[in-house]
N, C-alpha and C positions, 0 to 999 in steps of 0.2 A: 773260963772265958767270960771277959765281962760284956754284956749287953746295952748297955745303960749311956744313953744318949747325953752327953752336956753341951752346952754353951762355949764357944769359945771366942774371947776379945780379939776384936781385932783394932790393931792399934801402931803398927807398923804398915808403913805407904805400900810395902811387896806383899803384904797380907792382905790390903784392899785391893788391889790391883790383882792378886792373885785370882777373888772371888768375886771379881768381876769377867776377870776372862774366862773363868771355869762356870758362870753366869749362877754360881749358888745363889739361894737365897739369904738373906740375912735379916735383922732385926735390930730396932733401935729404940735403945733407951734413953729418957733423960729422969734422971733420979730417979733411977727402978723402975720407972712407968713406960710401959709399952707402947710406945709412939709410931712407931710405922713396921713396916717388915716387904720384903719382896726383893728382886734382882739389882744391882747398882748399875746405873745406866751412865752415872756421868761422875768423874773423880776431881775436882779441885784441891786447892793449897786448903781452901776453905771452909767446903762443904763437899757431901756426898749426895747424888741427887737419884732418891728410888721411888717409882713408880710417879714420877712427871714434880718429884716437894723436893726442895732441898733442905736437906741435915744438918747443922753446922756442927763441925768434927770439934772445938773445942767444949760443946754445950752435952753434946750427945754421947753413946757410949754403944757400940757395931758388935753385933753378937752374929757369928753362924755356928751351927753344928760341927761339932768338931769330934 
């Protein structure tokens, strides 16, 4: 049995949506770099808005536990 925790993209609208209503946490990068991480509070065409900043979904890249 494997134990070993990864990352998973999220990058499909039912996949944010998904881990919004399931209120995970997630994280977000822009070029590898660790830019924010927490619950998604608000979903736009545009942006994802976590912990009060918004994301913009073409710059960024949505990671949660998977």
């Amino acid at each position: 049995m494997r134990n070993k925790r990864f990352m998973k993209p999220l990058t499909a609208d039912v996949q944010l949506y998904t881990a919004k209503m399931d209120a995970k946490p997630i994280v977000i990068f822009i070029d590898q770099e660790l830019v924010g991480r927490g619950v998604i509070e608000r979903i736009t065409e545009d942006s994802i808005k976590v912990k009060g900043e918004y994301f913009m979904r073409g710059v960024c890249e949505f990671k949660c536990e998977g």
